[in-house]
KOLVO-647792 format. One record per residue (C-alpha): residue number from 0; residue in three letters; chain; x, y, z. Coordinates in Angstrom, 1 decimal. Layout:
// KOLVO-647792
SITE_NUM_Ala_A_X_Y_Z $
...
END
This chain:
// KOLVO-647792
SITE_0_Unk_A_19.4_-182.3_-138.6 $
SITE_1_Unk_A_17.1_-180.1_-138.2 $
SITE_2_Unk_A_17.7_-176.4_-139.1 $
SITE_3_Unk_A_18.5_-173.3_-136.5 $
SITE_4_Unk_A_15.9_-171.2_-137.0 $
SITE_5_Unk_A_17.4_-167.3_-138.1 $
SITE_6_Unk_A_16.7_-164.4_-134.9 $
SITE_7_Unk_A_15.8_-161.3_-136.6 $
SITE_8_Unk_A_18.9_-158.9_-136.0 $
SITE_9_Unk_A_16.9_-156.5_-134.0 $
SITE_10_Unk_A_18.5_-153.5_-132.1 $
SITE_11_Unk_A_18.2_-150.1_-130.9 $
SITE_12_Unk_A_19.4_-147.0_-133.4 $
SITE_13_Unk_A_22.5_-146.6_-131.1 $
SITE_14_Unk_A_23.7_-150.0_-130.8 $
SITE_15_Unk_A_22.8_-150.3_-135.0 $
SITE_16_Unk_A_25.1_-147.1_-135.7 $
SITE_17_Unk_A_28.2_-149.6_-134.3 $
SITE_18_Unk_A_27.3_-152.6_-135.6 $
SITE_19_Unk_A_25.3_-152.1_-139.1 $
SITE_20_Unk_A_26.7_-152.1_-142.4 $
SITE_21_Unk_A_30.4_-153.0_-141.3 $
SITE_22_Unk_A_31.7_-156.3_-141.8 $
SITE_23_Unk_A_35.3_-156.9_-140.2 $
SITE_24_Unk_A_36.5_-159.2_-142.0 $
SITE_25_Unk_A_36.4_-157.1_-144.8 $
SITE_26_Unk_A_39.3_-155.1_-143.0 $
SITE_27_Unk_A_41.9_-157.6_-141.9 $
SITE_28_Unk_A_39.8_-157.8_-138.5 $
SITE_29_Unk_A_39.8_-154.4_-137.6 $
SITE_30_Unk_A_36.8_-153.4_-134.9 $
SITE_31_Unk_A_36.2_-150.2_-136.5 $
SITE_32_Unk_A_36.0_-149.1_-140.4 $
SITE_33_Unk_A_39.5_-148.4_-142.1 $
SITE_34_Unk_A_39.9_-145.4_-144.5 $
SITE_35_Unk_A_39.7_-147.2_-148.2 $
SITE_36_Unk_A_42.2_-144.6_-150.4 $
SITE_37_Unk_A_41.4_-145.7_-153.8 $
SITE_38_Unk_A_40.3_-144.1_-157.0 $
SITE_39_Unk_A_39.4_-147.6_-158.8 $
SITE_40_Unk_A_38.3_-151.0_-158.0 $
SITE_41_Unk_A_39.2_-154.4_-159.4 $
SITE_42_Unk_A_36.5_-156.3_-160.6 $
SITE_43_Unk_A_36.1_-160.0_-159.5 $
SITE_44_Unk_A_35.1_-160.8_-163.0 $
SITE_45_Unk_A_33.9_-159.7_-166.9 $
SITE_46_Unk_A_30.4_-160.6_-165.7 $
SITE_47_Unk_A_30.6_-158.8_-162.9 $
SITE_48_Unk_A_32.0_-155.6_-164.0 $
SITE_49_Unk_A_29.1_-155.8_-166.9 $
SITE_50_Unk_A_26.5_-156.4_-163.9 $
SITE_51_Unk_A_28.1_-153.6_-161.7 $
SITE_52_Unk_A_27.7_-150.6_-165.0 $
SITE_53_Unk_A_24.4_-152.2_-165.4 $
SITE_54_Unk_A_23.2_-151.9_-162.3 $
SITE_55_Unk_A_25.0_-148.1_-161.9 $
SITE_56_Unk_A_23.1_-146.8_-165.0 $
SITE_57_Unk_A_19.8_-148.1_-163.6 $
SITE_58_Unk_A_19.3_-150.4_-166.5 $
SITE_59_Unk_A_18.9_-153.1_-164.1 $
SITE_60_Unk_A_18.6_-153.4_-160.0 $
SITE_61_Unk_A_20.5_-155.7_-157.7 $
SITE_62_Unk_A_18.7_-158.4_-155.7 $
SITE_63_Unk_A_18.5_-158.2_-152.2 $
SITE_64_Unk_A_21.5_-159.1_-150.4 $
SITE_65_Unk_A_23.8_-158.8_-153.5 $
SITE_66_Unk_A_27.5_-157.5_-153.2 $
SITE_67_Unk_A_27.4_-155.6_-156.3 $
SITE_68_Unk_A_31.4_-154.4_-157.5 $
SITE_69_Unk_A_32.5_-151.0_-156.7 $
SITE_70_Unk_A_33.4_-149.5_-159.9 $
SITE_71_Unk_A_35.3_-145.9_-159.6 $
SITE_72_Unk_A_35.4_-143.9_-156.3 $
SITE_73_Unk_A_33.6_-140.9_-157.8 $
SITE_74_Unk_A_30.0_-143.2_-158.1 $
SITE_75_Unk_A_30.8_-144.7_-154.6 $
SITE_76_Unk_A_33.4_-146.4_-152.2 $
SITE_77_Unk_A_33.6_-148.7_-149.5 $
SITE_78_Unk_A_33.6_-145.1_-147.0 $
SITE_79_Unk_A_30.8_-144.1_-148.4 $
SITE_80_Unk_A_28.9_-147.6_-148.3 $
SITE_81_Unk_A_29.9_-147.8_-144.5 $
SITE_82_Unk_A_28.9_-144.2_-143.6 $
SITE_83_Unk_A_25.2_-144.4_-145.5 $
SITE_84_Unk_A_24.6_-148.0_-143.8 $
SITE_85_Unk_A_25.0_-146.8_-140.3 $
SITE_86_Unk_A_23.5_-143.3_-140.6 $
SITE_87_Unk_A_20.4_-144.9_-141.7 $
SITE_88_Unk_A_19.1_-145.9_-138.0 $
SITE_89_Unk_A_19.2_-142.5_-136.9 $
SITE_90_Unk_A_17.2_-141.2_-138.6 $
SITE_91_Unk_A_13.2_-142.6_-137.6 $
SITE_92_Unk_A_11.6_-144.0_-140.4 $
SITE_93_Unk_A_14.6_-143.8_-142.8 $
SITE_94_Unk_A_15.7_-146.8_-145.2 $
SITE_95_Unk_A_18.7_-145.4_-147.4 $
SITE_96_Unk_A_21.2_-142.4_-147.5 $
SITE_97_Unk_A_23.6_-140.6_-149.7 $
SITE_98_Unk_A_26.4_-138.5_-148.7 $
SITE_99_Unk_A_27.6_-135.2_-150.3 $
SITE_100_Unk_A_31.1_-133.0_-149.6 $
SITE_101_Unk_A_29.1_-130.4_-148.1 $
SITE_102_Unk_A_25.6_-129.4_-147.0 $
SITE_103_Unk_A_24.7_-127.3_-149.9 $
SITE_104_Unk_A_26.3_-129.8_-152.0 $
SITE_105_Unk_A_23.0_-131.9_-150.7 $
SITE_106_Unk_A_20.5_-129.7_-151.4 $
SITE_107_Unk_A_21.7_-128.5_-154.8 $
SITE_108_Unk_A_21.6_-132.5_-155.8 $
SITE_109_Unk_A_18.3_-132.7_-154.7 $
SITE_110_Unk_A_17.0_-129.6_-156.0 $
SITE_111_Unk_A_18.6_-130.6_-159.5 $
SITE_112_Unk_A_17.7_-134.1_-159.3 $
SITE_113_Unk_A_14.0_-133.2_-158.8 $
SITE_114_Unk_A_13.4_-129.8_-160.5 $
SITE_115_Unk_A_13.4_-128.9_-164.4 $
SITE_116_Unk_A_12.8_-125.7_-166.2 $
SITE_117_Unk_A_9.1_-125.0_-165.9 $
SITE_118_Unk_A_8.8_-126.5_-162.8 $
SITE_119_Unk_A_8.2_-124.9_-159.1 $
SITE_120_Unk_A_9.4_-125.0_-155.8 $
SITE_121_Unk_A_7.8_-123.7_-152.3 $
SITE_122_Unk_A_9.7_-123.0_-149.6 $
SITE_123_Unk_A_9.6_-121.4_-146.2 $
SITE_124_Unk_A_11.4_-118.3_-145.3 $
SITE_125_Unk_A_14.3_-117.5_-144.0 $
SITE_126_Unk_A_16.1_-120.5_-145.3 $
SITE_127_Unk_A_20.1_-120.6_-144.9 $
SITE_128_Unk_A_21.8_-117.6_-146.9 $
SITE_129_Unk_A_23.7_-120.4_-149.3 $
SITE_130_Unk_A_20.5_-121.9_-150.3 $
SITE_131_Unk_A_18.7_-118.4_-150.4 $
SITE_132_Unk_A_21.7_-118.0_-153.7 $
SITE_133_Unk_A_20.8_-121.4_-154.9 $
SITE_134_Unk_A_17.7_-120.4_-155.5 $
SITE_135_Unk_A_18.1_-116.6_-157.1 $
SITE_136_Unk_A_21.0_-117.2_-158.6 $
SITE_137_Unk_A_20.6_-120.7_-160.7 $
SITE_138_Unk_A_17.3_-122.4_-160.0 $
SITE_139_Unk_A_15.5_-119.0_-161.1 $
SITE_140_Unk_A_17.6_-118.6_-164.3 $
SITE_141_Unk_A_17.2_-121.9_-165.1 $
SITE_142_Unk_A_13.7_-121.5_-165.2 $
SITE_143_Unk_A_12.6_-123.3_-162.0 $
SITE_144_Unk_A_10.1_-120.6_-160.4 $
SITE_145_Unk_A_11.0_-120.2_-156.4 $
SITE_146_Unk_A_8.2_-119.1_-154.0 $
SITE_147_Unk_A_8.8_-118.0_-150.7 $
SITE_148_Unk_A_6.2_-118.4_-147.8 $
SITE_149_Unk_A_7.1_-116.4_-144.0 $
SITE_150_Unk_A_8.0_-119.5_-141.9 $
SITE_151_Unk_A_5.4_-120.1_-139.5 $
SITE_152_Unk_A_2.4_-118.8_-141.1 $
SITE_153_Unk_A_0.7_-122.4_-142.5 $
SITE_154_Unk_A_-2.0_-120.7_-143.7 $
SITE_155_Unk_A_0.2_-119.0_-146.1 $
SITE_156_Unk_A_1.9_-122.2_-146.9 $
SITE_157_Unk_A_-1.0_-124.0_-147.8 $
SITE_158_Unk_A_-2.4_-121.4_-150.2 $
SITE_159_Unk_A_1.1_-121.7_-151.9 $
SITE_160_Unk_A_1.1_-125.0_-152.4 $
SITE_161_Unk_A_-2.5_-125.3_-153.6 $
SITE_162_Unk_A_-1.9_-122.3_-155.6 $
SITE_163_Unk_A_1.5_-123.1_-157.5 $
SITE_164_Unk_A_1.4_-124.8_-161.0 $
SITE_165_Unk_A_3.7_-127.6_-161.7 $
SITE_166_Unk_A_4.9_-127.7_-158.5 $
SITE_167_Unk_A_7.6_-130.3_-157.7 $
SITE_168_Unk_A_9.1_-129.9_-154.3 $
SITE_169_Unk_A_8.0_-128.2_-150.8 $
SITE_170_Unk_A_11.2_-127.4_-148.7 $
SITE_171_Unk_A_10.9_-126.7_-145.1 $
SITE_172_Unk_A_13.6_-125.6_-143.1 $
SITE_173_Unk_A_12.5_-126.6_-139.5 $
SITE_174_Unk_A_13.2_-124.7_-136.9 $
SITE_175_Unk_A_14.4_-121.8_-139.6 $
SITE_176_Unk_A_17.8_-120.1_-139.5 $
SITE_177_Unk_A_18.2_-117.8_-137.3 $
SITE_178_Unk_A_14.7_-117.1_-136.2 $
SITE_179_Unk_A_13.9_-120.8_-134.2 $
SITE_180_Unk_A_9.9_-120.1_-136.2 $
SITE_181_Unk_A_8.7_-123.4_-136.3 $
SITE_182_Unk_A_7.0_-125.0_-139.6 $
SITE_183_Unk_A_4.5_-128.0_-139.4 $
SITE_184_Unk_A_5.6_-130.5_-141.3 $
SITE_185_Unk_A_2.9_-132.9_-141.1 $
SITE_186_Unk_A_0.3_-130.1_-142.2 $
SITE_187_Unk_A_2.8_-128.9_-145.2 $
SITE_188_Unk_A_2.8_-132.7_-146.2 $
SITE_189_Unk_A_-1.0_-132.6_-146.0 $
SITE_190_Unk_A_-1.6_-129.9_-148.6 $
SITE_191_Unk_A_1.7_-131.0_-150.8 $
SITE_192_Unk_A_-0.6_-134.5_-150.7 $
SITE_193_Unk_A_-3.7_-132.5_-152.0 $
SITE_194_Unk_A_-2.1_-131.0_-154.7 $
SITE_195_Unk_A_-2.5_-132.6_-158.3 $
SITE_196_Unk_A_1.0_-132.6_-159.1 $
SITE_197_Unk_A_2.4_-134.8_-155.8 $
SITE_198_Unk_A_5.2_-132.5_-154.9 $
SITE_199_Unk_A_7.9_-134.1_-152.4 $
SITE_200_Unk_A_8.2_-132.6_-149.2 $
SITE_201_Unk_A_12.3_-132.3_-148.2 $
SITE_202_Unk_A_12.9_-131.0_-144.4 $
SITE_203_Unk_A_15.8_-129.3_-143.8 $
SITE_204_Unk_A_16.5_-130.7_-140.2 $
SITE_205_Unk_A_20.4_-129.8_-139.4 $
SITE_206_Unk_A_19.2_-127.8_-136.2 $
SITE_207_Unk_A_17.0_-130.5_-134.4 $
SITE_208_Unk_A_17.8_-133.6_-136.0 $
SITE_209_Unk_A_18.8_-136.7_-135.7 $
SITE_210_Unk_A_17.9_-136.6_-132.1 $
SITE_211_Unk_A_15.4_-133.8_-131.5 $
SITE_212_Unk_A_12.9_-134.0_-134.2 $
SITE_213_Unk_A_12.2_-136.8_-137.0 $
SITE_214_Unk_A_10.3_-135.4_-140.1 $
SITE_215_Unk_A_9.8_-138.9_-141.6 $
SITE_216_Unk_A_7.5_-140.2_-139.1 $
SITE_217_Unk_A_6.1_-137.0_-139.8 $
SITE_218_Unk_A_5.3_-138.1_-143.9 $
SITE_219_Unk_A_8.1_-135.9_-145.2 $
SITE_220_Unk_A_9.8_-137.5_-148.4 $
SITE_221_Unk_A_13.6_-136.4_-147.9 $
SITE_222_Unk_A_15.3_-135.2_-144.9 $
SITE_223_Unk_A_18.5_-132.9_-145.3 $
SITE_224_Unk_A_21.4_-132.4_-143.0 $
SITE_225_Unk_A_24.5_-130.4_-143.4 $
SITE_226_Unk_A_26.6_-132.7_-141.7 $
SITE_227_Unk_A_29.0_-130.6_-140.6 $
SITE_228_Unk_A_26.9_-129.3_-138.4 $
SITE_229_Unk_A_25.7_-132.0_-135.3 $
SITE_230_Unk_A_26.4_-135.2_-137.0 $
SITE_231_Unk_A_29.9_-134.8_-137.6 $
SITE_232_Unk_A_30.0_-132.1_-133.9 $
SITE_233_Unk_A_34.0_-131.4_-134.0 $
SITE_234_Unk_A_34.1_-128.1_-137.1 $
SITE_235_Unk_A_36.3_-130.0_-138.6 $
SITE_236_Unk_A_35.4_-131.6_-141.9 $
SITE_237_Unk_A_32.3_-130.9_-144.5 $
SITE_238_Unk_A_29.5_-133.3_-145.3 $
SITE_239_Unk_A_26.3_-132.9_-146.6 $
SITE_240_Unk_A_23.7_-136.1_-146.2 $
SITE_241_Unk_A_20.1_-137.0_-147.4 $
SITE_242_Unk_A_17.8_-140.0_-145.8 $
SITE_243_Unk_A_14.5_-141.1_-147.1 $
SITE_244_Unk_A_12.2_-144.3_-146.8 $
SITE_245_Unk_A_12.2_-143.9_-150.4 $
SITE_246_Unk_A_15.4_-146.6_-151.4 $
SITE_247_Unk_A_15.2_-145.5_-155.5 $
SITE_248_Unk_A_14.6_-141.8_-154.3 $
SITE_249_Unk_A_18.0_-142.0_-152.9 $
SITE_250_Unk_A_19.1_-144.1_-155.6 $
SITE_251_Unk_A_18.2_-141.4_-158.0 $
SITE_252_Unk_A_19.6_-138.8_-155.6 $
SITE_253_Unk_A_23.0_-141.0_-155.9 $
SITE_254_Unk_A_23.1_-140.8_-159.9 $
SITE_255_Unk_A_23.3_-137.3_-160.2 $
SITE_256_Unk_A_26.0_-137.3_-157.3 $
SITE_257_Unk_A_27.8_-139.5_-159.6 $
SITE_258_Unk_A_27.4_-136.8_-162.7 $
SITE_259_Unk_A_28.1_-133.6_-160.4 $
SITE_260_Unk_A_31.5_-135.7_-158.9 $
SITE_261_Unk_A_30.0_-134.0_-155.1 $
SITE_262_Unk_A_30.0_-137.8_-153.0 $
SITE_263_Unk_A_32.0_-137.4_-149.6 $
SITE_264_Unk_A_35.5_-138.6_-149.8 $
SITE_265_Unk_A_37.0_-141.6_-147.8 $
SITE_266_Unk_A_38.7_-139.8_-145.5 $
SITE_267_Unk_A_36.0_-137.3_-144.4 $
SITE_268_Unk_A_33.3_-140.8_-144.5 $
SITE_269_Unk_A_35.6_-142.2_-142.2 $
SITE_270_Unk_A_36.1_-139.5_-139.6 $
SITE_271_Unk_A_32.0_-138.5_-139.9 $
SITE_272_Unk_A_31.1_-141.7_-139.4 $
SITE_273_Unk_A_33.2_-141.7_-136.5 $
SITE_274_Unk_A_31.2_-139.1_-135.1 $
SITE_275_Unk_A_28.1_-140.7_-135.5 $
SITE_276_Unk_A_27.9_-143.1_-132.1 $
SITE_277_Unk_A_28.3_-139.7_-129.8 $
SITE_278_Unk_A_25.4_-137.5_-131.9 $
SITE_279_Unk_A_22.9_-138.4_-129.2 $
SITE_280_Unk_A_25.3_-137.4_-126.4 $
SITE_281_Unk_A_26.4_-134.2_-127.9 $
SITE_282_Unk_A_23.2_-132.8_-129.1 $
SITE_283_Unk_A_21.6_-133.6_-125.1 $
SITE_284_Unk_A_24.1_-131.9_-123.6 $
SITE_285_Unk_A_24.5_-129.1_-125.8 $
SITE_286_Unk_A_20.2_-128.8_-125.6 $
SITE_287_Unk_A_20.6_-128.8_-121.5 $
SITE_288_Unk_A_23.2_-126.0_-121.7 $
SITE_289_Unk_A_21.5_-123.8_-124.3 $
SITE_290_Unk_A_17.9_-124.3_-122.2 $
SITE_291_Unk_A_19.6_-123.1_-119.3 $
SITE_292_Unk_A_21.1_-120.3_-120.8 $
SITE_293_Unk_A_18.1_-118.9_-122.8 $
SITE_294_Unk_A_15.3_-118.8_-120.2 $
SITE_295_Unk_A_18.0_-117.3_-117.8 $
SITE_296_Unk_A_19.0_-114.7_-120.2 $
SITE_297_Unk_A_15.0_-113.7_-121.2 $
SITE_298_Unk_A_14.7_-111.1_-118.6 $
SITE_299_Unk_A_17.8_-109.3_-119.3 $
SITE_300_Unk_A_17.5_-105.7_-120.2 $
SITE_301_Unk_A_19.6_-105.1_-123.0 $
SITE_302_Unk_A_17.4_-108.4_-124.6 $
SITE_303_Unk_A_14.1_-107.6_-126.2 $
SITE_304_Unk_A_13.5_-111.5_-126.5 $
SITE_305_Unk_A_15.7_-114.4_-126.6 $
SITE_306_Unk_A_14.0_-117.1_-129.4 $
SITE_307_Unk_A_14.6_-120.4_-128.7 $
SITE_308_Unk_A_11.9_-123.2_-128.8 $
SITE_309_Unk_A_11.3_-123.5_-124.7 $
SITE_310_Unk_A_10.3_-119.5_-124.9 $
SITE_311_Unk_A_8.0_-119.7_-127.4 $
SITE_312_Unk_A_4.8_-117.6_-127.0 $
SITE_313_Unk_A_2.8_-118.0_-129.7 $
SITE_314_Unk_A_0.0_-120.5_-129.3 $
SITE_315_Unk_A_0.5_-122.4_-132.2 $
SITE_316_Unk_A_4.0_-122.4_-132.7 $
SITE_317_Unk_A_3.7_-123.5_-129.0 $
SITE_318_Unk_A_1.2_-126.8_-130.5 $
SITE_319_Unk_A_4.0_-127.1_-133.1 $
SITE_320_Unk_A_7.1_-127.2_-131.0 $
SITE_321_Unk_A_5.3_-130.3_-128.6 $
SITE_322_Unk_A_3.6_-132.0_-131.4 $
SITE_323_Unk_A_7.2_-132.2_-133.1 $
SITE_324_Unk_A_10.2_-131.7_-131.2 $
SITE_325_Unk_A_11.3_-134.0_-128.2 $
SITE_326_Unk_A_13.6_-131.3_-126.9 $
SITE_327_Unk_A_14.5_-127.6_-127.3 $
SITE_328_Unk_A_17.8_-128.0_-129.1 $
SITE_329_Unk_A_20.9_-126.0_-129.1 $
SITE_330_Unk_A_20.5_-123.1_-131.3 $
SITE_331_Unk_A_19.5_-119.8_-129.4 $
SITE_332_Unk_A_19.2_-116.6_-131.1 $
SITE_333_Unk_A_19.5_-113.2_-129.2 $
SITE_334_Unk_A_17.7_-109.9_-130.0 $
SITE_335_Unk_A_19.3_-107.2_-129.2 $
SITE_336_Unk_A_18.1_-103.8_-128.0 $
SITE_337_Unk_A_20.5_-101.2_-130.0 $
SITE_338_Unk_A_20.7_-103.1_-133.4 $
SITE_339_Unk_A_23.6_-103.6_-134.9 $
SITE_340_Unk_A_25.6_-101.6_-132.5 $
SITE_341_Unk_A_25.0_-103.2_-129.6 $
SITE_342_Unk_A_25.4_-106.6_-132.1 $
SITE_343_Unk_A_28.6_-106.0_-132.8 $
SITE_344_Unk_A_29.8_-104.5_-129.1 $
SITE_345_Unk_A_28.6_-107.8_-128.1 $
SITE_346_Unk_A_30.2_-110.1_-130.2 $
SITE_347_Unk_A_33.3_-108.1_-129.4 $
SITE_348_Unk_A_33.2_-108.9_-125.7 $
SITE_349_Unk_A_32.5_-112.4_-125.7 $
SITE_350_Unk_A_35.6_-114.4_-124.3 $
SITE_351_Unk_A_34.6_-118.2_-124.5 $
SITE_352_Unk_A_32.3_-117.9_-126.8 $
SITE_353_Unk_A_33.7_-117.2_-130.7 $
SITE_354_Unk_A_33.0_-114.5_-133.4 $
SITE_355_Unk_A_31.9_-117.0_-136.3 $
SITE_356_Unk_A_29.4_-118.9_-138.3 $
SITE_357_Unk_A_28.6_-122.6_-138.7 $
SITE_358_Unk_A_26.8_-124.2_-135.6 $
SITE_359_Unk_A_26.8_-127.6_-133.9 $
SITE_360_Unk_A_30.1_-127.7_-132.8 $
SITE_361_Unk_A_31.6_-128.9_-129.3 $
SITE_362_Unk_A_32.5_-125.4_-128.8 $
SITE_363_Unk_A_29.9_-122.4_-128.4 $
SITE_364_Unk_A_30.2_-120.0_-131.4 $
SITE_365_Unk_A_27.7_-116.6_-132.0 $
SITE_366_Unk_A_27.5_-114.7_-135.4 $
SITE_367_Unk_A_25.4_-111.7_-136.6 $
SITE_368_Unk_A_23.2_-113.2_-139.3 $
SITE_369_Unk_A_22.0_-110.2_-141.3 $
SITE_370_Unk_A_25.7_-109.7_-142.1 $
SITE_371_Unk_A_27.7_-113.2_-142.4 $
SITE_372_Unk_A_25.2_-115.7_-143.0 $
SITE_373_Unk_A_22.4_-114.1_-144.2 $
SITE_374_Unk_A_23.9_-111.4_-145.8 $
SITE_375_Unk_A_22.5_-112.2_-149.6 $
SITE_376_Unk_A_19.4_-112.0_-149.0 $
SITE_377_Unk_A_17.6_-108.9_-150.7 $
SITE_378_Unk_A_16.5_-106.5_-147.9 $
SITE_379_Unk_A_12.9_-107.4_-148.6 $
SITE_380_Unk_A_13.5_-111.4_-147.8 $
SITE_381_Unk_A_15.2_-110.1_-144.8 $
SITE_382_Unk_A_12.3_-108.2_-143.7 $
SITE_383_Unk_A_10.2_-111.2_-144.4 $
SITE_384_Unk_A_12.1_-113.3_-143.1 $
SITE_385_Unk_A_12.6_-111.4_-139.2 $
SITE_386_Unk_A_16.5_-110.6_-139.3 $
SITE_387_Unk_A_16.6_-107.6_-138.0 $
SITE_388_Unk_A_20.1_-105.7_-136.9 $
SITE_389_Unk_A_19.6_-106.7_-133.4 $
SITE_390_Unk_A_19.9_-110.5_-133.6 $
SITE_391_Unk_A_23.2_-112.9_-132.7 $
SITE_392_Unk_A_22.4_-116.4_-133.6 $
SITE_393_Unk_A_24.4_-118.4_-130.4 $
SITE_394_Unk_A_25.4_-122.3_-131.2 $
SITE_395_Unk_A_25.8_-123.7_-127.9 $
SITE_396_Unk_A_28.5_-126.1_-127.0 $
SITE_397_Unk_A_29.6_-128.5_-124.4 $
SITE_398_Unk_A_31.3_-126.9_-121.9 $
SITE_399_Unk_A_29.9_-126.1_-118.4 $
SITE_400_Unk_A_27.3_-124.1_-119.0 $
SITE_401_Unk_A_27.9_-122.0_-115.7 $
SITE_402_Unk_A_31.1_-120.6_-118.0 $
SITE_403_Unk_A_29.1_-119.9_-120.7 $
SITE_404_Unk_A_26.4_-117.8_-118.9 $
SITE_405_Unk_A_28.7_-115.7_-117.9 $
SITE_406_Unk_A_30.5_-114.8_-120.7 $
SITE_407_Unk_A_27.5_-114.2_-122.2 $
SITE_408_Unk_A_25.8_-111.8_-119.1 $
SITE_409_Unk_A_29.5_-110.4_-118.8 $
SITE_410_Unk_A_28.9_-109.0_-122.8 $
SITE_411_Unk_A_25.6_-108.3_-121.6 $
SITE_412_Unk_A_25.8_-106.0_-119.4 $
SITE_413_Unk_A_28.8_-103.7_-121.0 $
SITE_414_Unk_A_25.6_-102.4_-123.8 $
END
């Protein structure tokens, strides 16, 4: 008889994030992933508990295609297995994932998974307020030497680069928080090439990714999400997440998850991943309501600009924003004539829109970033960085966006 000949399993990113990594037989026939509450797993075997520590300690690696035995829920769990399987196609260019309990639970992993006393880090500025203190307060007194470059200026970030001794990592935070600046990333993965010491290049891409801008298929080594942001889309759970094309980056990544105890728990796998089939949905609708609001809001005269990637005037953060980013995203950031007075008066007139931080939520939320969630850096990163007392970082939502312009002229026009 002759043999069928195999058809490649060949679909598109949203048909794979339904259908990849999910087998359900495994759960009594259910169509979608159950919630697996277990601390411990039964092995099938001696053998195969010895093949399972084996292949967790790295003293061996499993061949392809081979159900290795779950061990102990703090190294990984069936959740977690599902979740990093089906995260993986939406992400261009990605092969493998971990997942964390919270964003900064992600970036301290990588940062102490790749970074040893002596060592150096360049990054862009601002970066989010959280990893700001990740960096003063225990990278730098562990002897890990952080340099800071103004977001936007490459020139500036390639002389870092090529400049810093033993460096190890280049992290960009793409557009950066709350200022939109955009940071090449194929250039920054140009000079972190030239350099002797091969520094990876990690992306922080929470405000454009997965569906607005993919730093992979721009060369970058590690791409970062706080998943609590767009991917999970509800404000309703933390999650941290890290992709690469790298398979023992991310296996690497995944050891010291296991030794710092931070993996995402079942529950919180199984309602991200969830999420994940509506991202694309979400994030287009939330990038056609913020683009209508910001260029309608530009001309108002209690705004001296509205930043947000469709406004852009600079010419080559202009080349950036079209060489990189598909669409504007949903993350608009307003400054304010009157500083921090006319800040706060507007915050406190807002109806629909509410007074606090985190972003990518359903519903529209608007801060004041110099003091919530920016509010540890030293005044002289600030003033590097652009947050002045004038700006209101606005997450847009989904609701109509007619509502929401409103709201927003209605605060508006009491400064």
């Amino acid at each position: 008889m002759e043999k069928r000949r195999e058809i490649p399993y060949l679909v598109r990113p949203t048909t794979a994030v339904l259908t990849r990594g999910f087998d359900p037989r495994l759960s009594v026939g259910s169509a979608r992933p159950a919630v697996f509450r277990s601390s411990t797993y039964v092995f099938n075997s001696p053998e195969s508990a010895e093949r399972a520590f084996a292949i967790a300690l790295g003293k061996t690696r499993p061949e392809k295609g081979e159900n290795v035995d779950l061990i102990y829920a703090r190294l990984s769990h069936p959740n977690a297995e599902i979740l990093e399987d089906q995260i993986v196609p939406l992400e261009k260019g990605a092969r493998a994932a971990a997942v964390f309990n919270s964003g900064m639970a992600a970036i301290s992993t990588v940062c102490l998974s790749l970074c040893s006393p002596g060592w150096c880090v360049v990054h862009t500025v601002p970066v989010y307020g959280g990893t700001q203190h990740l960096f003063d307060t225990l990278l730098r007194p562990l002897g890990i030497q952080t340099i800071g470059v103004a977001a936007g200026d490459g020139a500036a970030l390639d002389a870092a680069i090529a400049e810093a001794g033993n460096l190890v990592l280049v992290y960009l935070e793409t557009p950066a928080n709350p200022t939109l600046r955009m940071v090449d990333i194929r250039r920054a993965v140009a000079a972190a090439r030239r350099h002797p010491d091969a520094p990876l290049v990690a992306v922080v891409n929470t405000f454009m990714g997965p569906a607005f801008q993919h730093p992979l298929a721009l060369d970058a080594d590690l791409v970062i999400y706080s998943g609590t942001k767009y991917l999970n889309g509800f404000s309703d759970l933390l999650a941290g997440v890290v992709l690469s094309r790298d398979e023992e980056l991310i296996t690497h990544l995944r050891g010291t998850r296991a030794i710092l105890g931070n993996i995402l728990q079942p529950d919180e796998c199984w309602l991200l991943d969830s999420r994940l089939p509506t991202v694309m949905l979400r994030m287009n609708r939330q990038s056609k309501n913020a683009q209508r609001i910001a260029e309608s809001l530009a001309q108002h005269p209690a705004v001296r600009r509205v930043l947000y990637p469709s406004l852009l005037t600079e010419p080559d953060q202009i080349r950036i924003r079209d060489a990189q980013c598909d669409f504007p995203g949903a993350i608009m950031t307003l400054d304010l004539r009157g500083g921090k007075k006319a800040a706060f008066s507007f915050l406190r007139s807002l109806r629909i829109l509410r007074d606090a931080v985190s972003l990518g939520g359903v519903e529209s939320l608007a801060c004041h970033p110099r003091t919530t969630t920016h509010s540890e850096l030293s005044p002289e990163d600030l003033e590097l960085a652009g947050i002045t007392d004038g700006l209101v970082r606005i997450s847009v939502g989904v609701e109509d966006w007619r509502d929401l312009q409103r709201d927003i002229r209605e605060a508006l026009d009491v400064l």
